[in-house]
Backbone of each chain as nested JSON, in Angstrom:
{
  "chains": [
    {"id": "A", "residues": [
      {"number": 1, "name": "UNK", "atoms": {"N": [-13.163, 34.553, 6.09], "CA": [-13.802, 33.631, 7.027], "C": [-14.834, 32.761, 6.299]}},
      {"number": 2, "name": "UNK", "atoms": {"N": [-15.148, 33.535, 5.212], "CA": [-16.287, 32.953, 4.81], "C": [-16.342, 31.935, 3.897]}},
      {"number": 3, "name": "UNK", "atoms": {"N": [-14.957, 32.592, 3.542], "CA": [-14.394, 31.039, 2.283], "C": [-13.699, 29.648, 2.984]}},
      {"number": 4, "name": "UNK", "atoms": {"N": [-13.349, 30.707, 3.858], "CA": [-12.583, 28.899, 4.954], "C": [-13.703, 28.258, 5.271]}},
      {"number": 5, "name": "UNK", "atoms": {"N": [-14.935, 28.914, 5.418], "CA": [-15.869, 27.702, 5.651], "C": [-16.065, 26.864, 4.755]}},
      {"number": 6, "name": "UNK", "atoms": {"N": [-16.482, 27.834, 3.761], "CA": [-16.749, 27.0, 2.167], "C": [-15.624, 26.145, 2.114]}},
      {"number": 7, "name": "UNK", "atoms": {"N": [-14.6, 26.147, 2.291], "CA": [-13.448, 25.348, 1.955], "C": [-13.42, 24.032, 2.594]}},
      {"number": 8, "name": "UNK", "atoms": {"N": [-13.942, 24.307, 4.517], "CA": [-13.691, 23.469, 4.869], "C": [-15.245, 22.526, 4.878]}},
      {"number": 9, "name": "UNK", "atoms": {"N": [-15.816, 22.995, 4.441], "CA": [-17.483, 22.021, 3.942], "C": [-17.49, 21.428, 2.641]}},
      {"number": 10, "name": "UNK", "atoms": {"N": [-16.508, 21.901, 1.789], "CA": [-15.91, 20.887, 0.706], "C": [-15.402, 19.781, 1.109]}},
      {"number": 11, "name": "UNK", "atoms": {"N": [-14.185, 19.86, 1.956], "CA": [-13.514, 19.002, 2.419], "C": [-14.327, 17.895, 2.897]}},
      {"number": 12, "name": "UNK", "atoms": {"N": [-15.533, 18.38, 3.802], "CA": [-16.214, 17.44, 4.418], "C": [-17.139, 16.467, 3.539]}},
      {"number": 13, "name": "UNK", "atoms": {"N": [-17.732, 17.354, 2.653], "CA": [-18.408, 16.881, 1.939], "C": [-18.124, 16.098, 0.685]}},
      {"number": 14, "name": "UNK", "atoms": {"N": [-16.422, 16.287, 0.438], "CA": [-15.563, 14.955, -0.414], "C": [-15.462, 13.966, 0.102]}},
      {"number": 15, "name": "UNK", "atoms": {"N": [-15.242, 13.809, 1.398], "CA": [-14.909, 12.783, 2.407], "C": [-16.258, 11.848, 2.552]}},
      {"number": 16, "name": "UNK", "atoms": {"N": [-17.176, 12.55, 2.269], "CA": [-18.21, 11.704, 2.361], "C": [-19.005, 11.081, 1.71]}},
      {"number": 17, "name": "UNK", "atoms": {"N": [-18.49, 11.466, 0.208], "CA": [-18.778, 10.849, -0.972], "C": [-18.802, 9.243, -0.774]}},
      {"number": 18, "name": "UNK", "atoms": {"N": [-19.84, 8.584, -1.858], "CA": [-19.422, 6.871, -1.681], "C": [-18.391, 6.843, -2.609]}},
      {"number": 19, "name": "UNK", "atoms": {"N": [-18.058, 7.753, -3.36], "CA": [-16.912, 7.213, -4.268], "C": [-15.538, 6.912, -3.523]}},
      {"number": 20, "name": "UNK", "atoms": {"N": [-15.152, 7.381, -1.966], "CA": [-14.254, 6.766, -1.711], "C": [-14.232, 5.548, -1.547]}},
      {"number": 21, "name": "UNK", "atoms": {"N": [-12.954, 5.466, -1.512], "CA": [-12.545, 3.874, -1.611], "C": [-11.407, 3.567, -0.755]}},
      {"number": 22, "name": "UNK", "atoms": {"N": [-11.406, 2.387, -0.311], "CA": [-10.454, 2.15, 0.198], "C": [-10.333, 0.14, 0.496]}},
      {"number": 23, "name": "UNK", "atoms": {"N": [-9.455, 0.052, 1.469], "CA": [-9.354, -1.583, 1.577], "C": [-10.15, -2.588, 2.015]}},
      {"number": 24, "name": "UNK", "atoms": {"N": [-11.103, -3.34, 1.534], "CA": [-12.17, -3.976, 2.66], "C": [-11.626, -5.096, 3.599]}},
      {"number": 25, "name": "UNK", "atoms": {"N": [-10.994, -5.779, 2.88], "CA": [-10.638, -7.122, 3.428], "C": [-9.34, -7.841, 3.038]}},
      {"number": 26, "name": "UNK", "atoms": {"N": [-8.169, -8.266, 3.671], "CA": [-7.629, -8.899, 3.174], "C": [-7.109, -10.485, 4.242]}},
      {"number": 27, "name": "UNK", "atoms": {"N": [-7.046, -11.826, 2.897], "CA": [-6.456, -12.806, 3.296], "C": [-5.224, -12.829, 3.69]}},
      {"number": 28, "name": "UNK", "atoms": {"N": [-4.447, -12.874, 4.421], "CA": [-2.857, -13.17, 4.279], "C": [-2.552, -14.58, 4.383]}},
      {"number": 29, "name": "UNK", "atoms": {"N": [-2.19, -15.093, 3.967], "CA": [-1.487, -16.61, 4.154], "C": [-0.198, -16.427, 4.489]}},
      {"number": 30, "name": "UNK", "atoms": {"N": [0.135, -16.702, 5.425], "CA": [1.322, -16.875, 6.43], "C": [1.979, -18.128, 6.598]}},
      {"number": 31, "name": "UNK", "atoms": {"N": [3.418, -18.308, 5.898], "CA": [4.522, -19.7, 6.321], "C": [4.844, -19.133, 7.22]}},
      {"number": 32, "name": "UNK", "atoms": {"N": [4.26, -20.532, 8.108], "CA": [5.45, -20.597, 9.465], "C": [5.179, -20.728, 10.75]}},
      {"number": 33, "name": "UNK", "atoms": {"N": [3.257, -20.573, 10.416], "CA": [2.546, -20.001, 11.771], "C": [2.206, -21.207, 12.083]}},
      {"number": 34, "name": "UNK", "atoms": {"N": [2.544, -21.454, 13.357], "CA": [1.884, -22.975, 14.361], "C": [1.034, -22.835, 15.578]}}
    ]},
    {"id": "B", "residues": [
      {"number": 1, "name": "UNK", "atoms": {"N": [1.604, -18.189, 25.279], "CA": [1.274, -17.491, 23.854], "C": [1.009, -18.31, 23.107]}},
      {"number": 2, "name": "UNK", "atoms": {"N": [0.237, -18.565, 22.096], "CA": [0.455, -19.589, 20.511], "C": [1.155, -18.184, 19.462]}},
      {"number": 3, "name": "UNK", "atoms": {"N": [1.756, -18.741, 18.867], "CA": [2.227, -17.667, 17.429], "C": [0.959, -17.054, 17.071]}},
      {"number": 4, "name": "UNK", "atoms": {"N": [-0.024, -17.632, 16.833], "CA": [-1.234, -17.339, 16.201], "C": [-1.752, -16.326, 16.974]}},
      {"number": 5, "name": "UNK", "atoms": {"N": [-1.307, -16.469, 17.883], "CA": [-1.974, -14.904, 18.977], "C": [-1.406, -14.119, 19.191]}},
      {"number": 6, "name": "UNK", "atoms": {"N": [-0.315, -14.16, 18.632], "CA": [1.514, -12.894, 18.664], "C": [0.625, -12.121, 16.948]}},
      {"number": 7, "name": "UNK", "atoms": {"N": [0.504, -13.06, 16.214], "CA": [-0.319, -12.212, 15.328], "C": [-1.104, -11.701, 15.498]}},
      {"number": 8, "name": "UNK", "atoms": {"N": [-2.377, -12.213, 15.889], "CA": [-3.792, -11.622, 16.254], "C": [-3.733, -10.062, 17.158]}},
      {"number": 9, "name": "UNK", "atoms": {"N": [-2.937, -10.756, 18.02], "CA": [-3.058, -9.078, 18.765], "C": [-2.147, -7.858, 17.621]}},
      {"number": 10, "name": "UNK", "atoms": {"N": [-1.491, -8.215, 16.87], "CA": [-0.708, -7.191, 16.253], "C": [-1.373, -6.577, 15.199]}},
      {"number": 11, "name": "UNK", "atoms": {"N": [-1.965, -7.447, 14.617], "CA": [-3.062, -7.2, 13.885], "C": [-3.949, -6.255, 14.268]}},
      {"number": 12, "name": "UNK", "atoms": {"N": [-4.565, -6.751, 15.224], "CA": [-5.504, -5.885, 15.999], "C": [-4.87, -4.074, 16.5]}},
      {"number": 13, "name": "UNK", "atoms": {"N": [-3.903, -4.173, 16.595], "CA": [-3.605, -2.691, 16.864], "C": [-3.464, -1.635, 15.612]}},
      {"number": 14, "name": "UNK", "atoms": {"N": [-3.767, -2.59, 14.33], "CA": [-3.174, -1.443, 13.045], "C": [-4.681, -0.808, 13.175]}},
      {"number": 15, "name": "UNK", "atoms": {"N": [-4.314, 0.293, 12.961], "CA": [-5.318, 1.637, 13.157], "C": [-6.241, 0.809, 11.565]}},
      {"number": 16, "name": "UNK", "atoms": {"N": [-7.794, 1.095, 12.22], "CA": [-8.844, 1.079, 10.492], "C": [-8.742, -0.332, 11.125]}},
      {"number": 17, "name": "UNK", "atoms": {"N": [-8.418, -1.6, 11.719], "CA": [-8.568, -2.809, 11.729], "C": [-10.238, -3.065, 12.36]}},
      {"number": 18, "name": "UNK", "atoms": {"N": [-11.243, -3.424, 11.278], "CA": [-12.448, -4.221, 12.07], "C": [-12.177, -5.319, 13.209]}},
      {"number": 19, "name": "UNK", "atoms": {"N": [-11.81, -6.022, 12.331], "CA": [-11.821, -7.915, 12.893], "C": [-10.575, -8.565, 12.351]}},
      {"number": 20, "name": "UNK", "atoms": {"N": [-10.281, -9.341, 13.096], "CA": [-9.081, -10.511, 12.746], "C": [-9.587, -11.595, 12.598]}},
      {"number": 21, "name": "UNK", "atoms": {"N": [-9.238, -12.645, 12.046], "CA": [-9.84, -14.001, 12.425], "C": [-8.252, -14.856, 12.822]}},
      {"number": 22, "name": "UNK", "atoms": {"N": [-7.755, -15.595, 13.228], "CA": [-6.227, -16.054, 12.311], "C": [-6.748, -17.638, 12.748]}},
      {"number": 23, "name": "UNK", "atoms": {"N": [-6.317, -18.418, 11.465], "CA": [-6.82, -19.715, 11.483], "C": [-5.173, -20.624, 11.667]}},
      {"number": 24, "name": "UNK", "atoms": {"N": [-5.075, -21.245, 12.883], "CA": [-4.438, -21.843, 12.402], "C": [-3.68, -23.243, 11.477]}},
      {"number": 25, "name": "UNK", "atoms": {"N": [-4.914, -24.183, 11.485], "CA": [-4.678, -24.95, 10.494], "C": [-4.777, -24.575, 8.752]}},
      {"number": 26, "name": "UNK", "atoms": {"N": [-4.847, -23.153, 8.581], "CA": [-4.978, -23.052, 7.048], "C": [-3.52, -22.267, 7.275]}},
      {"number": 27, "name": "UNK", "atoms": {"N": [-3.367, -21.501, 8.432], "CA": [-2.083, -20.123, 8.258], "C": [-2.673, -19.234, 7.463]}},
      {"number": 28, "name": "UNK", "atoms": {"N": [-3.72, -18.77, 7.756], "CA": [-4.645, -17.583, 7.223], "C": [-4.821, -16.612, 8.054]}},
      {"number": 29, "name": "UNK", "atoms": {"N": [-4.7, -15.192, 8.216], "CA": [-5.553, -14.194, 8.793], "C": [-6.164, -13.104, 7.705]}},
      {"number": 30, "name": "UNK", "atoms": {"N": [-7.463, -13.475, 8.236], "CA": [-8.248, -12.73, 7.371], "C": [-8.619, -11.146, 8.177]}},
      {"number": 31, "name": "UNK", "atoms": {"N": [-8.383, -10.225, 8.31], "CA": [-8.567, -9.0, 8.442], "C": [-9.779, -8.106, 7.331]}},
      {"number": 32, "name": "UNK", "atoms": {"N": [-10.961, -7.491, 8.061], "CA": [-11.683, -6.846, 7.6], "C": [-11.36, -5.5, 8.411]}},
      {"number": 33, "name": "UNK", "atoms": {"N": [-11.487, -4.527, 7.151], "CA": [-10.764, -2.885, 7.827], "C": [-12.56, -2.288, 7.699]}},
      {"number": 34, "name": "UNK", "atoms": {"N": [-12.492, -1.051, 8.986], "CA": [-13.473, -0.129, 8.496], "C": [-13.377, 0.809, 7.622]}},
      {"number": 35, "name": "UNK", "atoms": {"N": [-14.481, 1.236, 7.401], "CA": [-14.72, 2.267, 6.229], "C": [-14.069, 3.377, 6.357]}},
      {"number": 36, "name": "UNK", "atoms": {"N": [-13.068, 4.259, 5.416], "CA": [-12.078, 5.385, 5.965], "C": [-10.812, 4.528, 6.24]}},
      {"number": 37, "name": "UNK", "atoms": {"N": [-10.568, 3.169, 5.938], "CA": [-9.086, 3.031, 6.738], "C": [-7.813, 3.831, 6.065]}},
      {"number": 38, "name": "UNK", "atoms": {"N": [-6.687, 3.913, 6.487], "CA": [-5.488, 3.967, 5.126], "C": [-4.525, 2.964, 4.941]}},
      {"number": 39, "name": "UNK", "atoms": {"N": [-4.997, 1.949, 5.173], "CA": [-3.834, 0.751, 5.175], "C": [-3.766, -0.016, 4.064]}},
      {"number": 40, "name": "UNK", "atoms": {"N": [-2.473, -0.128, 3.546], "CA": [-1.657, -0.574, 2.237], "C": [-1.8, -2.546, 2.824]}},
      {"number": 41, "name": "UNK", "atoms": {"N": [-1.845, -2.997, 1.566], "CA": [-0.843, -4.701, 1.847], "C": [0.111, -4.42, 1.744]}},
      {"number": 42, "name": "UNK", "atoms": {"N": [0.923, -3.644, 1.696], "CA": [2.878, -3.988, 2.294], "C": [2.348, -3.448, 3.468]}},
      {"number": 43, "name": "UNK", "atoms": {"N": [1.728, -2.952, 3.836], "CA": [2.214, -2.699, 5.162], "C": [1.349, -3.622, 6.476]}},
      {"number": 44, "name": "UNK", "atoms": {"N": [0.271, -4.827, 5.8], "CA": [0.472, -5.967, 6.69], "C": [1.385, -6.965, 6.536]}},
      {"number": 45, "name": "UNK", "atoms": {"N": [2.13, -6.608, 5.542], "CA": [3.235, -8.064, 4.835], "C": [4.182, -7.443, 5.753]}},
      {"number": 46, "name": "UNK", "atoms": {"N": [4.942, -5.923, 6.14], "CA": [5.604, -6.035, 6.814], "C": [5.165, -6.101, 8.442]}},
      {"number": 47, "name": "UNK", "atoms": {"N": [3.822, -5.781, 9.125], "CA": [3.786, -6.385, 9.977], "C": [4.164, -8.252, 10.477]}},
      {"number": 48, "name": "UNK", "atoms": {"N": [3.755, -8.436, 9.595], "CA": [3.456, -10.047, 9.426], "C": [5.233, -10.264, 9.819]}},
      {"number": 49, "name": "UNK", "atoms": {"N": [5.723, -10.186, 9.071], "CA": [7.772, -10.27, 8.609], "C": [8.486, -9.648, 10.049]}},
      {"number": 50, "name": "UNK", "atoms": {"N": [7.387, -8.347, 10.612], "CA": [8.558, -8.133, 12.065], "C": [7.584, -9.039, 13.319]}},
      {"number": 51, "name": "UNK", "atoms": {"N": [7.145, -9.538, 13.163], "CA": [6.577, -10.784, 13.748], "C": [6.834, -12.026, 13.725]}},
      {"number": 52, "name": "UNK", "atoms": {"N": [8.05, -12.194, 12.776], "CA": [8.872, -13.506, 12.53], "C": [8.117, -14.496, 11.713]}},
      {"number": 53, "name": "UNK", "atoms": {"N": [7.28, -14.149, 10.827], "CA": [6.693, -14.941, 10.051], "C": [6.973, -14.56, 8.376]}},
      {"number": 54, "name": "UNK", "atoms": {"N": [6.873, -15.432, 7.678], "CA": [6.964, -14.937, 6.181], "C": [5.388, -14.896, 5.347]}},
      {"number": 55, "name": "UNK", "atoms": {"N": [5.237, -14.113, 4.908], "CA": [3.675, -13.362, 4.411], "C": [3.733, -14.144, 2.648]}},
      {"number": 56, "name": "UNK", "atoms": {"N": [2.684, -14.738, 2.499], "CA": [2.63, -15.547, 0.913], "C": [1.716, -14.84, 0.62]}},
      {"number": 57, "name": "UNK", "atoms": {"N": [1.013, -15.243, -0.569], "CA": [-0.122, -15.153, -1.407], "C": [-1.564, -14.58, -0.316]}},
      {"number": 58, "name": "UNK", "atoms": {"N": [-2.008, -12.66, -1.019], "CA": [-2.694, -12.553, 0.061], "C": [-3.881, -11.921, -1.285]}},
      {"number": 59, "name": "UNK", "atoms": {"N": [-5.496, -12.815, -0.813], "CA": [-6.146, -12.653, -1.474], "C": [-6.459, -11.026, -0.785]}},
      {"number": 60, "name": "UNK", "atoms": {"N": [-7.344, -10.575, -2.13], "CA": [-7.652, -8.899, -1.317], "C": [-8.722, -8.092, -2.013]}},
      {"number": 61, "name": "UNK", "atoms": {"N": [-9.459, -7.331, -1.235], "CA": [-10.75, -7.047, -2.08], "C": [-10.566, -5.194, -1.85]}},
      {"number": 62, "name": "UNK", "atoms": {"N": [-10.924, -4.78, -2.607], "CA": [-10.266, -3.215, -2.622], "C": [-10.978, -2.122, -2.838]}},
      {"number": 63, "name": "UNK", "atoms": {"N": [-11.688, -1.364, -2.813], "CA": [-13.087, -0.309, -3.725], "C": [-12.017, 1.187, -3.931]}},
      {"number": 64, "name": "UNK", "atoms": {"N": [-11.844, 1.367, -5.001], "CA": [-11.591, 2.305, -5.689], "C": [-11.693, 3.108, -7.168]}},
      {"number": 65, "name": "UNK", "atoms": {"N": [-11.399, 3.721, -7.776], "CA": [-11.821, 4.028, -9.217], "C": [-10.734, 3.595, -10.03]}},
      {"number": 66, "name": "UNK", "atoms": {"N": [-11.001, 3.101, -11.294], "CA": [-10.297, 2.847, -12.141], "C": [-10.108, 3.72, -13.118]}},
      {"number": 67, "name": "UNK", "atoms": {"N": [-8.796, 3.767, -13.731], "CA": [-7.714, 4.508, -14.1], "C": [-7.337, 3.821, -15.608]}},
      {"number": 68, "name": "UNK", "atoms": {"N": [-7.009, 4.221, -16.419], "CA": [-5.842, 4.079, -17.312], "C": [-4.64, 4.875, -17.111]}},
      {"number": 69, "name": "UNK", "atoms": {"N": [-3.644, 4.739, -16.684], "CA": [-2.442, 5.491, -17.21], "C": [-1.425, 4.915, -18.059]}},
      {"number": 70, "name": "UNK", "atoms": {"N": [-1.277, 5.744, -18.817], "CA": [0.238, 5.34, -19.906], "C": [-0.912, 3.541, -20.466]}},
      {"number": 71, "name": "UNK", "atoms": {"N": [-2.083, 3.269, -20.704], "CA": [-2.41, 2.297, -21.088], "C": [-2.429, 1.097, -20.57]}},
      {"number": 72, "name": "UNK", "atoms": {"N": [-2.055, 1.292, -18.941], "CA": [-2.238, 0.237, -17.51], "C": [-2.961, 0.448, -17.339]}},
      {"number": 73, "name": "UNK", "atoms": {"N": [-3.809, -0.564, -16.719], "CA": [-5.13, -0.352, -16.042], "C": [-5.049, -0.045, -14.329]}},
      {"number": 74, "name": "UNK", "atoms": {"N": [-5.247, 1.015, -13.711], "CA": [-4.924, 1.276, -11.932], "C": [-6.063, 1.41, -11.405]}},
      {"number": 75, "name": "UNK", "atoms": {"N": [-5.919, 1.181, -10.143], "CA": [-7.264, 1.107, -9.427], "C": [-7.069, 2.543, -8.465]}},
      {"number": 76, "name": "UNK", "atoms": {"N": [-6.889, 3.951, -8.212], "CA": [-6.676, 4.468, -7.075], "C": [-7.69, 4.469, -5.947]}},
      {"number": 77, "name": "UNK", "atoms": {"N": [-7.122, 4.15, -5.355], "CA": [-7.006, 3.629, -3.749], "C": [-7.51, 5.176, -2.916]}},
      {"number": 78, "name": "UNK", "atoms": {"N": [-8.481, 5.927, -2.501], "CA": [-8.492, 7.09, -2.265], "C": [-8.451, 6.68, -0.51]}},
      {"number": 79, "name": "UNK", "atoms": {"N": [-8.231, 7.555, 0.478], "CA": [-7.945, 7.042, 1.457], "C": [-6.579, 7.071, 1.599]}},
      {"number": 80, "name": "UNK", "atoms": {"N": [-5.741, 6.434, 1.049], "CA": [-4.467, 6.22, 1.005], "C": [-3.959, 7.253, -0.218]}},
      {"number": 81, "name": "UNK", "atoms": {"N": [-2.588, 6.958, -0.289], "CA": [-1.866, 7.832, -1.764], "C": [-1.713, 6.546, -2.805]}},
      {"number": 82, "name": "UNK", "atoms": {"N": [-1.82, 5.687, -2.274], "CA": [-1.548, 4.451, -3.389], "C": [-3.069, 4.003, -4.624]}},
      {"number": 83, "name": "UNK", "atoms": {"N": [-2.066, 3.583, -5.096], "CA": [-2.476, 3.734, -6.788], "C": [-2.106, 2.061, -7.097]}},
      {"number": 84, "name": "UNK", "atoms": {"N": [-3.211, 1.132, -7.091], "CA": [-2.651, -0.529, -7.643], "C": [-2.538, -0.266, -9.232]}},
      {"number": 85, "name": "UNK", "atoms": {"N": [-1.566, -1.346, -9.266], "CA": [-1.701, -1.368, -11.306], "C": [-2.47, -2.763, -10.897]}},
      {"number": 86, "name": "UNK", "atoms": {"N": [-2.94, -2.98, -11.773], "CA": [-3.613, -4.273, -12.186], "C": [-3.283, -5.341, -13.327]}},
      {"number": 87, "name": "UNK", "atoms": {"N": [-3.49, -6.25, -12.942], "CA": [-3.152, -7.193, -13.685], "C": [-3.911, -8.683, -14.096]}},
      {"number": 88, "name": "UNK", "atoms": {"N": [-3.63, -9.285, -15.374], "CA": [-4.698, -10.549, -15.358], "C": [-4.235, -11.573, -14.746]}},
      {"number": 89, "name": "UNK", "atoms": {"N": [-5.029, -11.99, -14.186], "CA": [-4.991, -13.39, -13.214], "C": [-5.199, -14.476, -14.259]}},
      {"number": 90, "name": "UNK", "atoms": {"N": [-4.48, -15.103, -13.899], "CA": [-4.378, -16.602, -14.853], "C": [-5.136, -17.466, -14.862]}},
      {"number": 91, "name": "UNK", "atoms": {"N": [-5.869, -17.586, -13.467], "CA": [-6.926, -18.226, -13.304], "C": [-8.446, -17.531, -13.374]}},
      {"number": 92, "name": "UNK", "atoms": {"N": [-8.414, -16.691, -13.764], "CA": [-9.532, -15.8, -14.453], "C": [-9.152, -14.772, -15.6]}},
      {"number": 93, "name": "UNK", "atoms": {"N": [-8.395, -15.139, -16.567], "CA": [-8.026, -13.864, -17.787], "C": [-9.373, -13.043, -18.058]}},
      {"number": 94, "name": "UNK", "atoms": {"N": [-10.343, -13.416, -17.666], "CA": [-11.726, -12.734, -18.02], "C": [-11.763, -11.339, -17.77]}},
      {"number": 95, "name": "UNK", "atoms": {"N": [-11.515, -11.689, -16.756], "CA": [-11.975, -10.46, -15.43], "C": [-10.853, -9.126, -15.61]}},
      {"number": 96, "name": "UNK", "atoms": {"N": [-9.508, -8.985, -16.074], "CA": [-8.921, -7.538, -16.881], "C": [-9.8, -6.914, -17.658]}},
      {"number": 97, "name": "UNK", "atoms": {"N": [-10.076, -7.937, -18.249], "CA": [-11.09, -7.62, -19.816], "C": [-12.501, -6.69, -18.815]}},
      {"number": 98, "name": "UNK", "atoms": {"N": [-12.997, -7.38, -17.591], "CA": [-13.951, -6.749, -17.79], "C": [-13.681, -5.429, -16.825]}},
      {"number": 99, "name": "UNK", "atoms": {"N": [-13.096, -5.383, -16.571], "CA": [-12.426, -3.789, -15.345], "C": [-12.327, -3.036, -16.604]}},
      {"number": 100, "name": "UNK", "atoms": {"N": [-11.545, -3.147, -17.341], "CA": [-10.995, -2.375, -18.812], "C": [-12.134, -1.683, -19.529]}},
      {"number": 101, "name": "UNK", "atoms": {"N": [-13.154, -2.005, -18.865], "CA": [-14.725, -1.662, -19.817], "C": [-14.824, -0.555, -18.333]}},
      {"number": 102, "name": "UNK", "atoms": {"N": [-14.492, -0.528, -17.533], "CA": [-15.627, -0.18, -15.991], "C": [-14.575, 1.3, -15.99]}},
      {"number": 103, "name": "UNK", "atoms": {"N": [-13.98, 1.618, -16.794], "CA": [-12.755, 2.925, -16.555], "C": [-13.773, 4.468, -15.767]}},
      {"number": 104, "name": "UNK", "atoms": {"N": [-13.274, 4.508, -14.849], "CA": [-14.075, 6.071, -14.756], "C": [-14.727, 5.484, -13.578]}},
      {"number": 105, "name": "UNK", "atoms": {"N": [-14.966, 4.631, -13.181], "CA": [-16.417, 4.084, -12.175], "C": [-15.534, 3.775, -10.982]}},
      {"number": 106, "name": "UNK", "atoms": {"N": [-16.289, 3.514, -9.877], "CA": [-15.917, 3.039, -8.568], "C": [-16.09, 1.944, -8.656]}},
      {"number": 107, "name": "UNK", "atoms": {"N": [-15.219, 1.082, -8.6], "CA": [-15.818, -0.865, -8.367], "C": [-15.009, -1.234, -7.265]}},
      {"number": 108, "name": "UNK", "atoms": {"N": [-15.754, -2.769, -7.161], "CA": [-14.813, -3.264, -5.716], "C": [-14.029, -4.652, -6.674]}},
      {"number": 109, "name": "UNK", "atoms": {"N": [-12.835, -4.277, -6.761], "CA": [-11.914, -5.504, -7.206], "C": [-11.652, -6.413, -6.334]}},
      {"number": 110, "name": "UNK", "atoms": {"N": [-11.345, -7.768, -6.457], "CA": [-11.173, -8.705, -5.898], "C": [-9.833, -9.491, -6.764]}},
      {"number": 111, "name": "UNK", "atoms": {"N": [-8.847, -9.998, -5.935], "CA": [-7.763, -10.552, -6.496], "C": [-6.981, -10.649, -5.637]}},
      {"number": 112, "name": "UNK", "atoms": {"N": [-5.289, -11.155, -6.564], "CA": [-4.461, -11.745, -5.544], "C": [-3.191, -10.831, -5.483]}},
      {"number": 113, "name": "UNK", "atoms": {"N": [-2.52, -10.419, -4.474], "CA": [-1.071, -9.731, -4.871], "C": [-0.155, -10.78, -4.143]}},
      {"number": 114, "name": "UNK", "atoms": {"N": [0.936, -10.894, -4.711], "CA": [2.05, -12.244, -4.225], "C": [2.928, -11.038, -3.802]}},
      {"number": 115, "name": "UNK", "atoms": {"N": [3.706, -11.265, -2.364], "CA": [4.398, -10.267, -1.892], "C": [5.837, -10.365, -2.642]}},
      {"number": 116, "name": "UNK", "atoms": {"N": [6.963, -9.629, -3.417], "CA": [8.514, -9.532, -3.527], "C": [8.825, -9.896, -2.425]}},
      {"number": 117, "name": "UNK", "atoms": {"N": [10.31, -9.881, -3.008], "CA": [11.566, -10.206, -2.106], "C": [11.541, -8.876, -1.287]}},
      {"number": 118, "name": "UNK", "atoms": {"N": [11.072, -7.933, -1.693], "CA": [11.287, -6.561, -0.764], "C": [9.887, -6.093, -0.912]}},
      {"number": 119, "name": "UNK", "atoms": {"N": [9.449, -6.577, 0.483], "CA": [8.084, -5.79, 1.155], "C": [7.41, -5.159, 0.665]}},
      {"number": 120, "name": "UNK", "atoms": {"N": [8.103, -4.153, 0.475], "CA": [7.735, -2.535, 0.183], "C": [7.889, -2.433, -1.209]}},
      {"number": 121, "name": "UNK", "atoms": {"N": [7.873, -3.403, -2.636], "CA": [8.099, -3.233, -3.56], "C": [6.574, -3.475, -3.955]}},
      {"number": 122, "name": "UNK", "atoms": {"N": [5.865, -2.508, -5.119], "CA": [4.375, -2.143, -5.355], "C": [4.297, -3.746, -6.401]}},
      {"number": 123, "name": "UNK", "atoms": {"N": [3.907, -4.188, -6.017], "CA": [3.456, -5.553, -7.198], "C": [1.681, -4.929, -7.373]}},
      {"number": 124, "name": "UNK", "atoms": {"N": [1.571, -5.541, -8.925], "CA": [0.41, -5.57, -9.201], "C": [-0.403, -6.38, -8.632]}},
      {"number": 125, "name": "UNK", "atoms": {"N": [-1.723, -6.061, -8.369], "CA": [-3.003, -6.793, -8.285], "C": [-3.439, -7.895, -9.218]}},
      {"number": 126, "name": "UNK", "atoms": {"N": [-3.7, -9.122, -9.077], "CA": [-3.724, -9.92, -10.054], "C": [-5.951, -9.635, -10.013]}},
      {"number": 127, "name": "UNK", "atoms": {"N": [-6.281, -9.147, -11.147], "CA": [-7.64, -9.125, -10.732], "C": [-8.444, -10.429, -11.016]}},
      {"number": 128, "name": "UNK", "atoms": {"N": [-9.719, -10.798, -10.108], "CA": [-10.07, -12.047, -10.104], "C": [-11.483, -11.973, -10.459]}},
      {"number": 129, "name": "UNK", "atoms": {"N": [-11.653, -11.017, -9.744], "CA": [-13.644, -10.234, -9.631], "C": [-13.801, -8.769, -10.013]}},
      {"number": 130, "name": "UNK", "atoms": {"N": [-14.349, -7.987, -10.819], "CA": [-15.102, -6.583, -10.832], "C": [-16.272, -6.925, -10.258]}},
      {"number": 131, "name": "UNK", "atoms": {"N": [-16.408, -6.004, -9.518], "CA": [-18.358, -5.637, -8.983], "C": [-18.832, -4.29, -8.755]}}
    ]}
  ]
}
């Protein structure tokens, strides 16, 4: 029990790192759109 | 309807979507995602394509860690499973050079990916900006 916690307070506490990363913004330019 | 609003709302439903803007005298939608999203560019190029439109040149700004593998430079993408390779932009050759120094670190890249003939095919990141 005691390690699933530990396990799952890792989890949490990777997730909350600033090192994730992910997509901020993207342009699309679209042919075709009127 | 305008087309421009057959997009906008579709847009708007991809899970992680902040804001849309869609312009239509440029044929731009600019999409800002929140923090935590998992969304790939193929997978607004194929929204865009089952919406009856064809998806060009999509500028894109990205925060992940940089990588060497096999002597490519990659950006992984955490959030997602995807992994960009990177590449020099022609209109900035500078800017490879300076990611290539930043290996190991979190940066936010900025650049262009031009979509294939097939959607779902991984093209490199053309990089434009490290920060």
């Amino acid at each position: 029990m005691r390690k699933a916690l530990s396990v799952l307070a890792s989890l949490i506490i990777m997730g909350a790192l600033p090192g994730r990363a992910e997509l901020l913004q993207v342009d699309l330019s679209i042919f075709g759109m009127d | 309807m305008t087309c421009a609003h057959v997009v906008d709302v579709a847009l708007r439903k991809v899970a992680g979507v902040e804001s849309v803007d869609v312009s239509l005298n440029k044929g731009l939608a600019t999409v800002k995602l929140k923090p935590g999203n998992a969304q790939s560019v193929p997978q607004f190029w194929e929204l865009i394509h089952k919406n009856g439109y064809t998806p060009k040149s999509t500028a894109v700004s990205v925060r992940g860690d940089l990588a060497n593998v096999n002597g490519q430079l990659r950006l992984n993408v955490s959030g997602t499973k995807e992994t960009l390779t990177l590449a020099a932009n022609p209109k900035n050759p500078t800017a490879y050079g300076e990611a290539s120094k930043k290996l190991g670190q979190t940066v936010t890249v900025q650049g262009v990916m031009e979509p294939g003939k097939d959607l779902k095919t991984p093209v490199p990141l053309q990089v434009s900006q490290v920060e």
